[in-house]
C-alpha positions as CSV (number, residue, x, y, z in Angstrom):
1,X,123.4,33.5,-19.2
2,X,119.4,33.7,-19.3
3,X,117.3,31.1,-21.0
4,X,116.1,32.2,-24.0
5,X,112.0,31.9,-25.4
6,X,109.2,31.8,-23.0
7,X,109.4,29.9,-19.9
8,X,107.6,26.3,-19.4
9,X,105.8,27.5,-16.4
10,X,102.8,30.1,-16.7
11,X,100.4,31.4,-13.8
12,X,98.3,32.0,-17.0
13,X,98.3,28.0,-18.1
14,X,98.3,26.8,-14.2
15,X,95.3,28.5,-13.4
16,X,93.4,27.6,-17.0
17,X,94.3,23.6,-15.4
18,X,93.0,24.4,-12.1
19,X,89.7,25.4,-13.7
20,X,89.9,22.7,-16.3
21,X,90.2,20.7,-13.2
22,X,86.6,21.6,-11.5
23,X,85.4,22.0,-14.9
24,X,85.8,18.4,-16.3
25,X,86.1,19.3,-20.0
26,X,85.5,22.7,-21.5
27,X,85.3,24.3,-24.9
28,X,87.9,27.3,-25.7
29,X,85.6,30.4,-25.2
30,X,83.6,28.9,-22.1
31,X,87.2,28.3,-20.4
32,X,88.2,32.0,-21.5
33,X,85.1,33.6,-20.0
34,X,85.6,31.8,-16.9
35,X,88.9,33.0,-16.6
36,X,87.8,36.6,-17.2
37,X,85.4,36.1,-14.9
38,X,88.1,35.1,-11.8
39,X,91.1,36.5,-13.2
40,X,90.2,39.8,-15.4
41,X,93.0,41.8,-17.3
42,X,94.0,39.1,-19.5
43,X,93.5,38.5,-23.0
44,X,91.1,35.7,-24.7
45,X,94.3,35.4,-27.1
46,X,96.5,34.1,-24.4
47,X,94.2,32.3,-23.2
48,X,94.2,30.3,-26.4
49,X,97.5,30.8,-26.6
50,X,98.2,28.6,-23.2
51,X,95.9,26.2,-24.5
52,X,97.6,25.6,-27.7
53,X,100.5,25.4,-25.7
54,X,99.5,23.3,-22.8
55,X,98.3,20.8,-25.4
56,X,102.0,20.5,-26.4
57,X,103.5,20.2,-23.5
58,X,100.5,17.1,-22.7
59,X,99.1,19.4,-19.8
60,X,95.8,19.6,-21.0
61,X,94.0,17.4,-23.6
62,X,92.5,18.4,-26.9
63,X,89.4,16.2,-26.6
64,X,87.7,16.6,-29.2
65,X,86.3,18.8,-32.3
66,X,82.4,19.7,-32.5
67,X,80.1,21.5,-35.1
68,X,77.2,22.8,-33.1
69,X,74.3,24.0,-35.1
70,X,72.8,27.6,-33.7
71,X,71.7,31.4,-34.6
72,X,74.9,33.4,-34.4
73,X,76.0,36.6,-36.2
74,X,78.5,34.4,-38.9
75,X,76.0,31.5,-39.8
76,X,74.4,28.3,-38.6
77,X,77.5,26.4,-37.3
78,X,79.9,26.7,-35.0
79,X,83.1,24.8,-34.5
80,X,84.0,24.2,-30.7
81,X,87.2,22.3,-29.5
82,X,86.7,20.9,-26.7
83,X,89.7,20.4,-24.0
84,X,90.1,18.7,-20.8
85,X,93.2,17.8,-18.4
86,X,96.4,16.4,-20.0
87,X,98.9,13.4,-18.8
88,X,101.0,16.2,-17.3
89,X,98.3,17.9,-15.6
90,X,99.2,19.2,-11.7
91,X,95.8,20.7,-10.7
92,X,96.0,23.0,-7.6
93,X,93.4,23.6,-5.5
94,X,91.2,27.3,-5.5
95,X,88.0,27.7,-3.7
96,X,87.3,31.0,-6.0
97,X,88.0,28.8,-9.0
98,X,85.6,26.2,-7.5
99,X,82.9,28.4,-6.8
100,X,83.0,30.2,-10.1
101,X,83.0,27.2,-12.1
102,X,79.8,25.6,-9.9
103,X,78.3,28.6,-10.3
104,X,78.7,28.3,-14.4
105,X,77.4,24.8,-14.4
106,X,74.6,25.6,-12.5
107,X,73.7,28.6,-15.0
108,X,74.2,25.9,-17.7
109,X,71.5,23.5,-16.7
C-alpha cells in the first residue's frame, strides 16, 4: 500500500538548500527569483511552500524577521524573512547554482 501525503524528499526543497548553500542567508523573494532564474517553470508559491516546509523538517533555518523601510507600490515598509541552512541541511554541489548566485551577489554590491 502507497504512503499517503506528500513525500519528505523534494527536488524543489533540495535545490532551494543547494542555493541557500552558496547563498549564505537569503530572504524569501530573492531565493525565489533565483530559483526562477536556474530552474524556471515553477511557482513562487512552492517555493514558499518548500520553505515553510523545510523549516519544519529543520532543513533550513528561519533566521530572522526584518521591516525594511522603501518606495514600493503598498507603502513604506516591507517585511522580509530571512532564511538560511537548517541542522538537517545536506547541500549538494551545482556549478549553475554557484554561478547564478555569484552572479546575484555581485549585482547586489
Amino acid at each position: 500500500m502507497a504512503k499517503r501525503g506528500r513525500p519528505f524528499k523534494s527536488e524543489i526543497r533540495n535545490n532551494i538548500i543547494t542555493i541557500l548553500f552558496y547563498l549564505g542567508e537569503g530572504y524569501g523573494y530573492e531565493v525565489s527569483k533565483l530559483y526562477n532564474k536556474i530552474f524556471p517553470k515553477v511557482t513562487m508559491r512552492s517555493i514558499y511552500y518548500h520553505l515553510k516546509r523545510g523549516v519544519e523538517l529543520g532543513e533550513i533555518q528561519m533566521k530572522e524577521i526584518k521591516q525594511e523601510q522603501g518606495n514600493y507600490s503598498w507603502g513604506t515598509v516591507v517585511e522580509k524573512t530571512y532564511y538560511s541552512l537548517g541542522k538537517n541541511a545536506h547541500p549538494a554541489t551545482n556549478d549553475q547554482v554557484m554561478h547564478a548566485v555569484t552572479e546575484h551577489q555581485q549585482k547586489r554590491k
